[in-house]
C-alpha positions in Angstrom: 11.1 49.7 3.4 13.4 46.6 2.0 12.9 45.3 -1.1 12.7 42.0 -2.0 15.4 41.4 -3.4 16.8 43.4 -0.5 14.5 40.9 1.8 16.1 37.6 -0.3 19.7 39.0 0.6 19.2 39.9 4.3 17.5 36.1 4.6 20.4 34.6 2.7 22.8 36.2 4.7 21.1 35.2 8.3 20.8 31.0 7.0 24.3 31.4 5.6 25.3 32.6 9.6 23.2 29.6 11.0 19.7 30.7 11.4 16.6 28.5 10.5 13.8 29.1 8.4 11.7 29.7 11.2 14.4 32.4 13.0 15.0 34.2 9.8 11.1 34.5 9.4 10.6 35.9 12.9 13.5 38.4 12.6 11.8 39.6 9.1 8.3 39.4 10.5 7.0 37.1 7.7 5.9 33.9 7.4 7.6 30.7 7.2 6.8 29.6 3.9 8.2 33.6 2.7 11.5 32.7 3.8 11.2 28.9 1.9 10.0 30.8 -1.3 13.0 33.0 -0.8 15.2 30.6 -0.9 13.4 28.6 -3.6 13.8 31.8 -5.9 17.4 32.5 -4.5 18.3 28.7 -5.3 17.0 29.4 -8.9 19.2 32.2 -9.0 22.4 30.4 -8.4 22.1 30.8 -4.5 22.2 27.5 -2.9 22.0 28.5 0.6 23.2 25.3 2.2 26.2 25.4 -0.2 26.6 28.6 0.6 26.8 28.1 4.2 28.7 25.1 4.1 31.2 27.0 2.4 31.6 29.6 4.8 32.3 27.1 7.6 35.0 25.5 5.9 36.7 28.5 4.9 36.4 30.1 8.1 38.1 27.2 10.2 40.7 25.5 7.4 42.7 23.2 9.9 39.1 21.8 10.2 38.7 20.8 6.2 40.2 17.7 7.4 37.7 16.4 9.6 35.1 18.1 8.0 33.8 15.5 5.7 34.6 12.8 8.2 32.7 14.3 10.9 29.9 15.1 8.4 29.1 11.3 6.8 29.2 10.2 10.6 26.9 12.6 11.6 24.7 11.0 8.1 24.9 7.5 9.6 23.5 8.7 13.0 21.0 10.3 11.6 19.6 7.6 9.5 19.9 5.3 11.8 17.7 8.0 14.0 15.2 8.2 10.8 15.6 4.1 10.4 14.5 3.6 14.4 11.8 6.4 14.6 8.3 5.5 14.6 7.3 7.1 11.7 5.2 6.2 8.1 7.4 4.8 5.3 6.4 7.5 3.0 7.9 10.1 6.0 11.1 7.8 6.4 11.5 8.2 2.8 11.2 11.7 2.6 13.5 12.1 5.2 16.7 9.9 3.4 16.1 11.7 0.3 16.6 15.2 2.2 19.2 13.4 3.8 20.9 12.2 0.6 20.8 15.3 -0.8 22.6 17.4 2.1 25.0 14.2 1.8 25.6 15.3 -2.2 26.0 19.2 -1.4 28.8 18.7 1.3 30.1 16.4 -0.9 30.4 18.3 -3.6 31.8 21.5 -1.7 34.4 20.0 -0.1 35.9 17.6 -3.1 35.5 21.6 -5.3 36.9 23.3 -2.0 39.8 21.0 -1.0 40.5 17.9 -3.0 43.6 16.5 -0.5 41.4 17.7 2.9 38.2 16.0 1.2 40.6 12.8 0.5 42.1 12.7 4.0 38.6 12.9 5.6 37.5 9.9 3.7 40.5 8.2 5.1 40.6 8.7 8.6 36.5 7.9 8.4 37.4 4.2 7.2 40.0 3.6 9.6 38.1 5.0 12.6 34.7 2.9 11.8 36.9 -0.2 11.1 39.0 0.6 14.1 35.5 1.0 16.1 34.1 -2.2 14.5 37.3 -4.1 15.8 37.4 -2.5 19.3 33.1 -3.4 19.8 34.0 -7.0 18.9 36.6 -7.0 22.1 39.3 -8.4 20.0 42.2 -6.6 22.2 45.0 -8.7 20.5 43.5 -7.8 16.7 42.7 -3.9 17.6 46.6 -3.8 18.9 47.5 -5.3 15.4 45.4 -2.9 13.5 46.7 0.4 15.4 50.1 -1.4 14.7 49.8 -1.9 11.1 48.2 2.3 10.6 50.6 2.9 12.3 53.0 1.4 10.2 51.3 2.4 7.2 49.6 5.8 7.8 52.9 7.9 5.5 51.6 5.7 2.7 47.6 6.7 3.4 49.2 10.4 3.1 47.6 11.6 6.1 48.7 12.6 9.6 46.9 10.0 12.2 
């Protein structure tokens, strides 16, 4: 039979892989809150499992570093625009954007520590894609063609590949 600490590693390993709380509980046959108290004790440990799985995706796929963090703070907007729109309490909303937040500060932090020019160049192309969307929703054809102009003009001096 495992041990715990045996238990704590085998349910590190399967969230770091992509399984949920409640996967990793059915594949150890415990409960749900186990597998939180797991990684509760693990996180204590120096074992932040969404760190540690958002570190193994970007080292896994490094030409996508880049789009990483781009792709990431979009997918925040959505998502609190989902938790802004949904019928729920204000204490529940809240709760939400501060779990929210935090994921937001954990990616951040990994991929600024993991790759400073990837983590840069994300931030980049995020501002010039919303600004290039916000132009394009207004139907401005004439000011969109100036602004793909002008990046493209510019885009060696944003010191990113467009």
């Amino acid at each position: 039979m495992a041990s715990k600490a045996q238990k704590i590693e085998i349910a590190r390993s399967l969230y770091i892989v992509g399984k949920n709380v409640e996967e990793i509980a059915a594949i150890l046959e415990t409960s749900v809150r186990t597998i939180q108290n797991y990684r509760s004790e693990d996180g204590a440990n120096g074992y932040d499992w969404d760190v540690l799985r958002a570190e193994k995706h970007i080292v896994a796929d490094p030409n996508r570093r880049e789009h990483l963090y781009s792709d990431f703070v979009s997918y925040m907007y959505e998502s609190l625009k989902d938790v802004r729109e949904a019928q729920l309490p204000a204490g529940e909303k809240a709760d939400k954007i501060v779990k929210l937040s935090d994921a937001f500060a954990k990616m951040k932090a990994i991929v600024r520590y993991e790759d400073p020019a990837a983590y840069k160049h994300g931030i980049i192309k995020h501002v010039i894609k919303v600004i290039g969307e916000g132009i394009k929703a207004r139907g401005d054809k004439a000011l969109l063609e100036v602004f793909i102009e002008v990046v493209d003009q510019h885009g060696d001096e944003f010191d990113v590949a467009l």
